[in-house]
C-alpha positions as CSV (number, residue, x, y, z in Angstrom):
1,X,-16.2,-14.1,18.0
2,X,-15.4,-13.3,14.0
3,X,-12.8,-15.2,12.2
4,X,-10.6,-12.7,11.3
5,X,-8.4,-12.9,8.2
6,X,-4.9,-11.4,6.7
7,X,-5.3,-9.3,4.0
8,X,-2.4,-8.6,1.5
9,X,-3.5,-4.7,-0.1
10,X,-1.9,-3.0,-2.6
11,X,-2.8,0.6,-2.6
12,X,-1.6,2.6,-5.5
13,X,-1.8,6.8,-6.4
14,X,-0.3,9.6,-8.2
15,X,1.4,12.2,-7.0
16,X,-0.1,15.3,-7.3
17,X,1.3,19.4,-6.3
18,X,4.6,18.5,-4.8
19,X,6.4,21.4,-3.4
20,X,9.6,21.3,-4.1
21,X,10.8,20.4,-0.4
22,X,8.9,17.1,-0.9
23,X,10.6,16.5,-4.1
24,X,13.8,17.4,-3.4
25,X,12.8,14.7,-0.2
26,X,11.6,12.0,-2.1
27,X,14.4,11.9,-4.4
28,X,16.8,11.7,-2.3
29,X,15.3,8.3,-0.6
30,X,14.0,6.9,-4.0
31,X,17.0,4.5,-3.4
32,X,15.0,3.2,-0.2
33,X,11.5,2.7,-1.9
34,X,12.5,0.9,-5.0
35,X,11.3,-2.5,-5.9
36,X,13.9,-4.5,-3.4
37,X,12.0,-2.4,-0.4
38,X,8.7,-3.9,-1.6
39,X,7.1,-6.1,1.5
40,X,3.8,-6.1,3.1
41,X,3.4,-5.1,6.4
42,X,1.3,-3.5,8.7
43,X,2.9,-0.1,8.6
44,X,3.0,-0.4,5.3
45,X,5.9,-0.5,2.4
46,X,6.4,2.8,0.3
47,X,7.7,2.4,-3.0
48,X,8.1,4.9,-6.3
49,X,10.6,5.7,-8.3
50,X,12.4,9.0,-9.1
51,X,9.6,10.1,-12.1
52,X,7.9,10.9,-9.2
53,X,4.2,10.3,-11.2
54,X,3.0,6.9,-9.2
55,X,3.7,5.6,-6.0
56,X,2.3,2.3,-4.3
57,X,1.8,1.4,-0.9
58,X,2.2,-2.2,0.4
59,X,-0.1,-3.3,3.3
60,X,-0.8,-6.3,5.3
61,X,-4.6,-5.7,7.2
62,X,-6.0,-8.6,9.9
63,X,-9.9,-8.0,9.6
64,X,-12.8,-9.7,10.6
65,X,-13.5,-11.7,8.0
66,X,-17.6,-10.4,7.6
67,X,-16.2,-7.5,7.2
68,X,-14.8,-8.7,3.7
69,X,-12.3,-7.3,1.5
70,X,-13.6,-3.8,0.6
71,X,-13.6,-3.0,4.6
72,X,-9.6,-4.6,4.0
73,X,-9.3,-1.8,1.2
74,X,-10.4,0.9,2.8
75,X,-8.3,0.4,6.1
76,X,-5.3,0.3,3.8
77,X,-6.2,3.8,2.3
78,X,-6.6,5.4,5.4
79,X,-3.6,4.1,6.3
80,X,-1.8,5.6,3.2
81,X,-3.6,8.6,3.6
82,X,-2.4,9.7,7.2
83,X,1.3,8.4,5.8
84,X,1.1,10.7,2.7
85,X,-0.4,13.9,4.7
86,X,1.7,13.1,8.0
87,X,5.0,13.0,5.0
88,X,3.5,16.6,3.9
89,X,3.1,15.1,0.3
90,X,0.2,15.7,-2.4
91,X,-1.4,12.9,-3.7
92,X,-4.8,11.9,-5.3
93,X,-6.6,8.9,-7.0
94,X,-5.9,6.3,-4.3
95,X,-7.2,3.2,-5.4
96,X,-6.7,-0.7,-4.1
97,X,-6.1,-4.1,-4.8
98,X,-6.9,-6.6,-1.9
99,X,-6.2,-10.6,-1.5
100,X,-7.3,-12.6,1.0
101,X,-4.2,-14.8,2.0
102,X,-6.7,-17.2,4.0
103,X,-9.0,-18.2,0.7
104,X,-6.5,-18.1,-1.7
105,X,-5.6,-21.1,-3.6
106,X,-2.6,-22.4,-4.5
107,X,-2.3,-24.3,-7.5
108,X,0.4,-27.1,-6.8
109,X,2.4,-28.7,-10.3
110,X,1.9,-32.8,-9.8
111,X,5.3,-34.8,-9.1
């Protein structure tokens, strides 16, 4: 049995050829994907605001932990990707960020 580890991946892209149903759509919730919606989960967290240029995508992703932290990256994308084509929005450049919560280290201040 693998160890399996949690994964915090930030997956950001650009919008690219809304129609102007999606915009009209995204505007209107723009007040529900702002920064105070940011969290990680496994569903993952949209967030944008009303430029409507970038948007960012917060996941959490348990993996084994052989598999490593690309493997962690690209289950995120996928992820983003079904999201973004099951939302009927256009999109390019996806791109990630990953930390791995499990070998992080946390730097403590003294007394």
């Amino acid at each position: 049995m693998s160890t399996q580890h949690t994964y915090r991946v930030i997956v950001r892209g650009v919008w690219d050829g809304l129609t102007d149903a999606s915009r009209t759509e995204l505007l209107a919730g723009a007040g529900e994907h702002g920064l105070a919606g940011m969290k990680f989960s496994e569903e993952g967290s949209l967030t944008y605001d009303t430029v409507l240029k970038h948007f960012s995508y917060r996941y959490a992703v348990v993996s084994d932990a052989a598999d490593g932290e690309e493997m962690a990256g690209a289950i995120a994308e996928d992820r983003a990707e079904t999201a973004l084509r099951s939302l009927g929005h256009g999109f390019r450049d996806l791109r990630s960020t990953v930390t791995d919560m499990d070998t992080m280290k946390i730097n403590r201040k003294g007394r």
